[in-house]
C-alpha positions in Angstrom: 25.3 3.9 -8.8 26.7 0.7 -10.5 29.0 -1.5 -9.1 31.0 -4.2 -11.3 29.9 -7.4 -9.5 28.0 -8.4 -6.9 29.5 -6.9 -3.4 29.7 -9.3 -0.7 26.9 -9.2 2.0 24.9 -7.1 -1.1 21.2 -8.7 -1.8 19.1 -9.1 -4.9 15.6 -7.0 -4.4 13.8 -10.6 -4.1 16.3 -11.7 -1.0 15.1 -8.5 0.6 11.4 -8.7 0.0 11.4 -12.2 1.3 13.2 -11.5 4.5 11.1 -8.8 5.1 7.6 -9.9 3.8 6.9 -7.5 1.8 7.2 -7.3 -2.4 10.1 -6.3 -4.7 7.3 -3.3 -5.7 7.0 -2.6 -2.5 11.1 -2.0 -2.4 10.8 0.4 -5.9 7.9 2.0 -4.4 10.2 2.7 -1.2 13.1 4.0 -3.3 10.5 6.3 -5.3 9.0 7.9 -2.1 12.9 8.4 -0.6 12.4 5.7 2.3 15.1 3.7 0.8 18.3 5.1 -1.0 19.0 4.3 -4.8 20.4 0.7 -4.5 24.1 -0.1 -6.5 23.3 -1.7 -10.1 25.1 -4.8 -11.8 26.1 -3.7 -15.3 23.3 -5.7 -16.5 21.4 -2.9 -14.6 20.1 -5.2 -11.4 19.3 -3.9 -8.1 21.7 -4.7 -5.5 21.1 -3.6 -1.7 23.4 -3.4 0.6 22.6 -5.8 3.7 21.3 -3.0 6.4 18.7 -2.4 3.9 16.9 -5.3 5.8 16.6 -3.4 9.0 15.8 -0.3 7.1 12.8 -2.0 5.4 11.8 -3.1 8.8 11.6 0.3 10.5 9.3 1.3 7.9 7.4 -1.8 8.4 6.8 -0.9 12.3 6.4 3.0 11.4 3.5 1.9 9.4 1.8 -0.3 12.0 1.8 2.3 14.4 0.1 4.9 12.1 2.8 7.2 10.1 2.2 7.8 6.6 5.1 6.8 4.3 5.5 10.7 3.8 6.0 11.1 7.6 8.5 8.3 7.6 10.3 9.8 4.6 10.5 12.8 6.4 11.8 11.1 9.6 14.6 8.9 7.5 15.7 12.2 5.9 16.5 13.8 9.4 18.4 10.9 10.6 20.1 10.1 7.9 21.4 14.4 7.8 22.4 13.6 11.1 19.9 15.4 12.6 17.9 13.3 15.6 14.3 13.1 14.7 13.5 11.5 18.4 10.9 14.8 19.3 9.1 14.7 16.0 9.0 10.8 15.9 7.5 11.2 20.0 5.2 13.9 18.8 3.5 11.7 15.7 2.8 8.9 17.7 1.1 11.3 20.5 -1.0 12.3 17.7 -1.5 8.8 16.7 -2.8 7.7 20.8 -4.9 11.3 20.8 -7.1 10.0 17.5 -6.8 6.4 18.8 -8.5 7.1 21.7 -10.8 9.4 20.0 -12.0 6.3 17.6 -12.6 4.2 20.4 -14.8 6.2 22.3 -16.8 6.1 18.7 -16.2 2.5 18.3 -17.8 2.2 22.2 -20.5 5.0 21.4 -21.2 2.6 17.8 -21.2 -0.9 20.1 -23.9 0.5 22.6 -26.3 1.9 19.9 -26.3 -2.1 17.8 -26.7 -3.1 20.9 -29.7 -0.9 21.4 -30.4 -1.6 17.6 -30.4 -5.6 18.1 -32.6 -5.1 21.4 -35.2 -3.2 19.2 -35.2 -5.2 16.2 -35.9 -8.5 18.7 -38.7 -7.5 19.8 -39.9 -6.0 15.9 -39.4 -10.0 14.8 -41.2 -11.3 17.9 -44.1 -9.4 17.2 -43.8 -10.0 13.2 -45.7 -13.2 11.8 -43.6 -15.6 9.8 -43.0 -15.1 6.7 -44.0 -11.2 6.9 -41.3 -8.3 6.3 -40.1 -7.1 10.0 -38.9 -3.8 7.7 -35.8 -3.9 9.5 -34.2 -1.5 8.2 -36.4 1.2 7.9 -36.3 1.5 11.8 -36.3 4.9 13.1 -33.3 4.0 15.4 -31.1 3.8 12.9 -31.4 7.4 11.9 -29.1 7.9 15.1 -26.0 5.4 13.5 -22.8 7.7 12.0 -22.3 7.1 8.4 -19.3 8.0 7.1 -18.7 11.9 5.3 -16.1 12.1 3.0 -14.3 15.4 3.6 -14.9 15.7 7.7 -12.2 15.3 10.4 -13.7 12.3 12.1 -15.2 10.9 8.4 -18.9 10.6 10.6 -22.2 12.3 10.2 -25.6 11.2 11.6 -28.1 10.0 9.1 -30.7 12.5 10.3 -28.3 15.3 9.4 -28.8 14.7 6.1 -32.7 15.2 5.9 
């Protein structure tokens, strides 16, 4: 779409990135993944967005914070903008978000209590270690028992002694 000058209320891709905190890549990256529509041009070919395009950068923004993928909010922005409500989907993406939250912090508390454990072991290893003489810290059966992270499982998390 071109337009022949500048439209009133209508903002270069810089004015927009600054308002929103984000870069001008960030707004062609939007436009490329459909999260933002195909801005009117200058003749000189320039990007010119319209002045809601603030807000609309914005949503995106909070959609990310709160866990969607930019092909979830693409998908999202496509229903509204057909008309089309997308209030249950939108509801059922962030239930999915709290359900794996909640499943990461119980790993996050299980992870805390085992350093813990880890740190209470390897005090007493240094106590009983003479200066200047390897503790062999890490070679400490204990942590066999920390997660490590699996490319290519649901939670990412294996134990070490699963791999021997």
């Amino acid at each position: 779409m071109t337009t022949s000058a500048r439209s009133p209320g209508s903002l270069g891709p810089r004015d927009v990135a600054r308002r929103c905190g984000v870069s001008a890549d960030t707004l062609r990256h939007y436009e490329r993944k459909g999260l933002l529509p195909a801005p009117a041009r200058t003749p000189a070919g320039y990007r010119r967005y319209p002045a809601d395009t603030i807000a609309r950068v914005q949503l995106i923004q909070r959609a990310l914070l709160v866990g969607f993928t930019l092909e979830e909010v693409a998908r999202v922005l496509r229903e509204r903008d057909s008309g089309r409500p997308p209030c249950r989907a939108v509801r059922g993406l962030v239930a999915e978000r709290l359900t794996a939250l909640d499943a990461r912090l119980r790993q996050l508390r299980a992870l805390r209590k085992e350093l813990e454990g880890l740190l209470t072991e390897w005090d007493a290893t240094l106590a009983a270690t003479p200066p200047g003489q390897p503790a062999h810290l890490l070679d400490s059966p204990r942590l066999s028992t920390l997660p490590v992270r699996v490319p290519g499982r649901r939670d990412g998390l294996r134990r070490i002694s699963d791999t021997r």
